[in-house]
N, CA and C atoms as an extended XYZ file, in Angstrom:
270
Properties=species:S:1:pos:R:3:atomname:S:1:resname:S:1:resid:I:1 pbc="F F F"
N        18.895       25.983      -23.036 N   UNK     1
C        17.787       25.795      -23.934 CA  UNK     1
C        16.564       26.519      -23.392 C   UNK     1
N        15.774       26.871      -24.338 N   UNK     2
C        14.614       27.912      -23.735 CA  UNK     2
C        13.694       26.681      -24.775 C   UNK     2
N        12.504       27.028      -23.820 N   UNK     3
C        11.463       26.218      -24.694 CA  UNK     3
C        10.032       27.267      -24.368 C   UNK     3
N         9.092       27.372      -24.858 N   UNK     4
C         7.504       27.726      -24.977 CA  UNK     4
C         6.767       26.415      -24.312 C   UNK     4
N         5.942       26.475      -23.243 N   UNK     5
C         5.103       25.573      -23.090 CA  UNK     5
C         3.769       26.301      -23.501 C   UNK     5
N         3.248       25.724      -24.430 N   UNK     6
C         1.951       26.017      -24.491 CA  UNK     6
C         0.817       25.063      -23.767 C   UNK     6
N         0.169       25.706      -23.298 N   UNK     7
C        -0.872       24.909      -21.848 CA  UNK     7
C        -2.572       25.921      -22.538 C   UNK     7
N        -3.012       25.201      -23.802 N   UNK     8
C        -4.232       25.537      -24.067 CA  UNK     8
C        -4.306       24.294      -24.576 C   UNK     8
N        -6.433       24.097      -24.060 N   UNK     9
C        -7.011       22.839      -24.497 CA  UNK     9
C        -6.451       21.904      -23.414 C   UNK     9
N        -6.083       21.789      -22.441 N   UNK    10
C        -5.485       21.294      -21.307 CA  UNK    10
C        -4.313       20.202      -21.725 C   UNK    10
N        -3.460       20.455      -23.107 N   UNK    11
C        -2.557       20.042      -23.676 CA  UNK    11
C        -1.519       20.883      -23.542 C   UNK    11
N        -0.044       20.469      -22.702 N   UNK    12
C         1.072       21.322      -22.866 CA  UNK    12
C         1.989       20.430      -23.191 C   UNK    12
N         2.702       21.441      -24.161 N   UNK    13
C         3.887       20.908      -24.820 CA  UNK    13
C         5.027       21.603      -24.861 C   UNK    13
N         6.038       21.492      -24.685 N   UNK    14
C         7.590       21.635      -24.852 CA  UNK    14
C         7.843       22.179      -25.854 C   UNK    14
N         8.295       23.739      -26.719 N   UNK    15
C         8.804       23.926      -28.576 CA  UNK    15
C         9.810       24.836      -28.047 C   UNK    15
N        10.932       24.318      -28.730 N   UNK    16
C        12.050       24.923      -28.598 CA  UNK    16
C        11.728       26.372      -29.256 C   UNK    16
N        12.271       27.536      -28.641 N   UNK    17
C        11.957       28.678      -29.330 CA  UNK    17
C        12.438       29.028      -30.468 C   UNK    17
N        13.783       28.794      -30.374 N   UNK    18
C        15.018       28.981      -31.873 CA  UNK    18
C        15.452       27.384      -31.828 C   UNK    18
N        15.738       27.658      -32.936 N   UNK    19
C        16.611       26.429      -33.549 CA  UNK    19
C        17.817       26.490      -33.162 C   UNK    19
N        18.225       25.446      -32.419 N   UNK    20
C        19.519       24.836      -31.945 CA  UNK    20
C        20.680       25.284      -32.241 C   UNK    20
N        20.729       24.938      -33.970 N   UNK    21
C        21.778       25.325      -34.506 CA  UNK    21
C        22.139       27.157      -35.313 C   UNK    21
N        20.975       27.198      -35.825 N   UNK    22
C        21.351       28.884      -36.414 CA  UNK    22
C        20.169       29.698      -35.524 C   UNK    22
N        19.871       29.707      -34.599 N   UNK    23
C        19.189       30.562      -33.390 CA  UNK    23
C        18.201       31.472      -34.020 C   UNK    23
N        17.048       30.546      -35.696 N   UNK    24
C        16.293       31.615      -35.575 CA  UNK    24
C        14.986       30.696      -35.254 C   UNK    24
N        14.039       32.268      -35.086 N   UNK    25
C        12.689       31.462      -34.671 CA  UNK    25
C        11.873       30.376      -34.963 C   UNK    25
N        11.724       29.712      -34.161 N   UNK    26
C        10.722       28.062      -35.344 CA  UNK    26
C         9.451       28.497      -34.062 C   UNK    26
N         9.439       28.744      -32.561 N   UNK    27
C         8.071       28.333      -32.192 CA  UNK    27
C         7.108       29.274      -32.185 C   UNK    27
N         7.036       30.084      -32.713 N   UNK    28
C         6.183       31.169      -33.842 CA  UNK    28
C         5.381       30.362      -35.029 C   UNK    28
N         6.058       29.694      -35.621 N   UNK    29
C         5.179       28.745      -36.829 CA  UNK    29
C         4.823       27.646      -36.336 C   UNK    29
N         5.206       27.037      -35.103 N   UNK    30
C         4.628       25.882      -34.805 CA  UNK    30
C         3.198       25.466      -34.977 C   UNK    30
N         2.525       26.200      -34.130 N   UNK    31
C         1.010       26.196      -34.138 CA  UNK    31
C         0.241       25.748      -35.397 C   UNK    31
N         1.084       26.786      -36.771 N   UNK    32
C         0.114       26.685      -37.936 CA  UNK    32
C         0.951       26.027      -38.905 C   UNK    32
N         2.189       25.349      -38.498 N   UNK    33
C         2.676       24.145      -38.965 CA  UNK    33
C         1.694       22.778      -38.345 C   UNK    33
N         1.635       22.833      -37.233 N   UNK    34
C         0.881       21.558      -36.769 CA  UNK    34
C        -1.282       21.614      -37.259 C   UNK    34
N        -1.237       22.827      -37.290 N   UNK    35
C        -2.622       22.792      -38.279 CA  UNK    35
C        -2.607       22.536      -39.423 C   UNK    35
N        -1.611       22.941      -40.289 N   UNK    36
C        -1.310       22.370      -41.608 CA  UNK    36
C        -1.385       21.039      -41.685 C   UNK    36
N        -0.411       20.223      -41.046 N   UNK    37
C        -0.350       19.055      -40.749 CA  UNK    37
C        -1.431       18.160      -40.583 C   UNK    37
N        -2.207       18.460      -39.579 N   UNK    38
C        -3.555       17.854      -38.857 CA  UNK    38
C        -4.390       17.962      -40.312 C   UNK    38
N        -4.466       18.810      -41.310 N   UNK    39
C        -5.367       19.314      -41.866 CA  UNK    39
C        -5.239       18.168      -43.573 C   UNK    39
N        -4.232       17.752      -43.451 N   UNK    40
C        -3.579       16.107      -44.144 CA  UNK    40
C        -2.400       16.941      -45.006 C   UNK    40
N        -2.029       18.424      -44.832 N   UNK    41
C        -1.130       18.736      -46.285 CA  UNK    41
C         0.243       18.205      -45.947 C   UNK    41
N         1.380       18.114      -46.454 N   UNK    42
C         2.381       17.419      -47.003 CA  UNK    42
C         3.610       18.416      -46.404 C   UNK    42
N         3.899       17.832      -45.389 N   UNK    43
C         4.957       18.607      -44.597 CA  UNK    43
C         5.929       19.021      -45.632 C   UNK    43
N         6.101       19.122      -46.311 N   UNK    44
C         7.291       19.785      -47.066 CA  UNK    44
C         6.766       21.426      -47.672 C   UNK    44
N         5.721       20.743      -47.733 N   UNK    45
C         5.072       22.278      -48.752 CA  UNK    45
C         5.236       22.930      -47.655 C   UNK    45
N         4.012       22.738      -46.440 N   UNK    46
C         4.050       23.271      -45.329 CA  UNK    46
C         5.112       24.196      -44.935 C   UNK    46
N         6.375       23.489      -44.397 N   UNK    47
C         7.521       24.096      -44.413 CA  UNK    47
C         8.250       25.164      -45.237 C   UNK    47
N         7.560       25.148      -46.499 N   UNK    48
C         8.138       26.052      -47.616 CA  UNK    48
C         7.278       27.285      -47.631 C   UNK    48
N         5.690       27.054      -47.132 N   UNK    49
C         5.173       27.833      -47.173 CA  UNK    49
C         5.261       28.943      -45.889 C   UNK    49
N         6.089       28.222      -44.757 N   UNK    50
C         5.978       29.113      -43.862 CA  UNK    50
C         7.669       29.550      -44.093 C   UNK    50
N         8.132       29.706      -44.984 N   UNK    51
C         9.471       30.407      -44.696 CA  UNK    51
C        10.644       29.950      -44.400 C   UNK    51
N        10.528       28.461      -44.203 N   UNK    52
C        11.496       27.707      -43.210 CA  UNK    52
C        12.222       26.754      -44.599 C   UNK    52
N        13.214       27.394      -44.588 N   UNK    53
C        14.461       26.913      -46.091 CA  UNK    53
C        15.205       26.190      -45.116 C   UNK    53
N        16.108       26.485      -44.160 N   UNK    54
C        17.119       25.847      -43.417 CA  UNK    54
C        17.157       24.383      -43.099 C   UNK    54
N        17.600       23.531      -43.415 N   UNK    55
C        17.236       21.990      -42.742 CA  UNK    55
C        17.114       22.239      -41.746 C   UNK    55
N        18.207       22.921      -40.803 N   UNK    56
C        18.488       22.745      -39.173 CA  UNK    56
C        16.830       23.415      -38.991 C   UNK    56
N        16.630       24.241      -39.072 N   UNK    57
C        15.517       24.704      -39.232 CA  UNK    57
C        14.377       23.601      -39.263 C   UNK    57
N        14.430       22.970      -40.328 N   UNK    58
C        12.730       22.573      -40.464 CA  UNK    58
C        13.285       20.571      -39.493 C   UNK    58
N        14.637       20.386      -39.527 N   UNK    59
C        14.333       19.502      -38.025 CA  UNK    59
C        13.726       19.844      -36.621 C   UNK    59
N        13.881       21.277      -36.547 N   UNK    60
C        13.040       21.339      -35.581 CA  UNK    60
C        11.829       21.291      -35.463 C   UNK    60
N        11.118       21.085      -36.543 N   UNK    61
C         9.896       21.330      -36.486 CA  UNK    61
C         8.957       19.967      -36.576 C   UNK    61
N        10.381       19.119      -37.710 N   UNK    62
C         9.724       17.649      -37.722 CA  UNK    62
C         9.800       16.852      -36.863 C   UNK    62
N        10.893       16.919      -35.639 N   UNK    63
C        11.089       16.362      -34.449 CA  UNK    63
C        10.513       16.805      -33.683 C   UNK    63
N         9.801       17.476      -33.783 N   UNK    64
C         9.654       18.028      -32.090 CA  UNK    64
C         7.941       16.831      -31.445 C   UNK    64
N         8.776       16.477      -30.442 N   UNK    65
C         7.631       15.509      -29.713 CA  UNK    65
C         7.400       15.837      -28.571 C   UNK    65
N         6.378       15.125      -28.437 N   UNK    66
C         5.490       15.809      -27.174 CA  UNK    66
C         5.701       15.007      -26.405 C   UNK    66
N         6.803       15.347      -25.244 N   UNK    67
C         7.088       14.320      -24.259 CA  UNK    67
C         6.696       14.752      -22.944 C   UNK    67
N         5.817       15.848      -22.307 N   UNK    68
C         5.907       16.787      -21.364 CA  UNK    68
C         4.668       15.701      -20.625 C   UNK    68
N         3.844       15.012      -21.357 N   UNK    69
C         2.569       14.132      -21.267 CA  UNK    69
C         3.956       12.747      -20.047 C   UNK    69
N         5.123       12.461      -20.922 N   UNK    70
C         5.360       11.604      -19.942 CA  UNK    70
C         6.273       11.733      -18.561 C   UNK    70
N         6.606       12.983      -18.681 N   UNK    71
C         7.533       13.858      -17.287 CA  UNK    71
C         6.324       14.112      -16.475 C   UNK    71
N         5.497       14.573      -16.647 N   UNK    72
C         4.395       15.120      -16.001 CA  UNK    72
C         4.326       13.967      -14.675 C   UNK    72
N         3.865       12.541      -14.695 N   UNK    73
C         3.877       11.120      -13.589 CA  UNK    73
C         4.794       11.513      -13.045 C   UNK    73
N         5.958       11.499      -13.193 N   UNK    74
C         7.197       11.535      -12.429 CA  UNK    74
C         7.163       12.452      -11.558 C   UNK    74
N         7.103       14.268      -12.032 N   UNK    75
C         7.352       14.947      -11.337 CA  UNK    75
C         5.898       15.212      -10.264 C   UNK    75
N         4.989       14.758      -10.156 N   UNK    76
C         3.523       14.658       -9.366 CA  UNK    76
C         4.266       13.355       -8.557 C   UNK    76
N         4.705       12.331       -8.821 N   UNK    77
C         5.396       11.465       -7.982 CA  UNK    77
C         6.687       12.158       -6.869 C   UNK    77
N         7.317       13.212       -7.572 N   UNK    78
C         8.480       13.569       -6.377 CA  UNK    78
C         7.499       14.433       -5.729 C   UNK    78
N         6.429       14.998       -5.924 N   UNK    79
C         6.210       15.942       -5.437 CA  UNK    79
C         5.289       15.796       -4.148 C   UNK    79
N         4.908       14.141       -4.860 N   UNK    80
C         4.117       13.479       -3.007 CA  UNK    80
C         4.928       13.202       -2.490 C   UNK    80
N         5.814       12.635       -2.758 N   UNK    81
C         6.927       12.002       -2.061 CA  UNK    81
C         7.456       12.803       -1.557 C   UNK    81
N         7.959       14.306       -1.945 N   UNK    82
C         8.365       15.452       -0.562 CA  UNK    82
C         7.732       15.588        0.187 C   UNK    82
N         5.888       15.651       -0.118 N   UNK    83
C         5.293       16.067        1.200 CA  UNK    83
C         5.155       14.576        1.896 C   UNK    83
N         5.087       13.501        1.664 N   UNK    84
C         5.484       12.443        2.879 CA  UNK    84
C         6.396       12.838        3.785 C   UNK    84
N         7.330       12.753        3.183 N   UNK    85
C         8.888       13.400        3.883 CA  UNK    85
C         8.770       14.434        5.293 C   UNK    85
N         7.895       15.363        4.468 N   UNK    86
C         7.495       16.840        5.379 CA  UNK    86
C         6.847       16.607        6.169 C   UNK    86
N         5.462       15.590        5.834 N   UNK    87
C         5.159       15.124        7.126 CA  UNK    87
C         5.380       14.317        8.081 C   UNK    87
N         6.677       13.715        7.449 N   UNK    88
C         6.956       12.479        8.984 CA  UNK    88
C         7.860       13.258        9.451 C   UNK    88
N         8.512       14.257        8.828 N   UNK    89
C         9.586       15.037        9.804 CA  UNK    89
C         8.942       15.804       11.371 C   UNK    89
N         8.007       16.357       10.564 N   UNK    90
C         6.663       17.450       11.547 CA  UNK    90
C         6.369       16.519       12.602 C   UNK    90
């Protein structure tokens, strides 16, 4: 799996680049799918207006969640926890 992190506005998120199932582009429209969105219009139009006919397709776009906010603790947690390690070895 390949994903795009976008890291602007000190918000990063995870978008799959292609769609899972028929491998074409979805994280190209993301951005101005999720402005559409924010902006109150009606995810369906949205979707129609950017090109995206495929179901497999526009699940990617309606699923996609922003989970990178809760990996983030964890991996700052292994990452003290090695340098403890490093320093009681030293």
């Amino acid at each position: 799996m390949v994903f795009i992190i976008l890291d602007y506005l000190f918000v990063r998120m995870l978008i799959p680049v292609r769609c899972f199932t028929c491998g074409n582009l979805v994280a190209d429209k993301y951005d101005d799918y999720q402005n559409k969105i924010k902006a109150g219009e009606d995810p369906e139009k949205v979707l129609d207006s950017l090109g995206i006919e495929r179901y497999c397709c526009r699940r990617m776009l309606l699923t996609t969640v922003e989970t990178i906010q809760q990996v983030i603790p964890f991996y700052e947690a292994i990452q003290k926890r090695k340098e403890e390690v490093q320093s009681e070895l030293e």
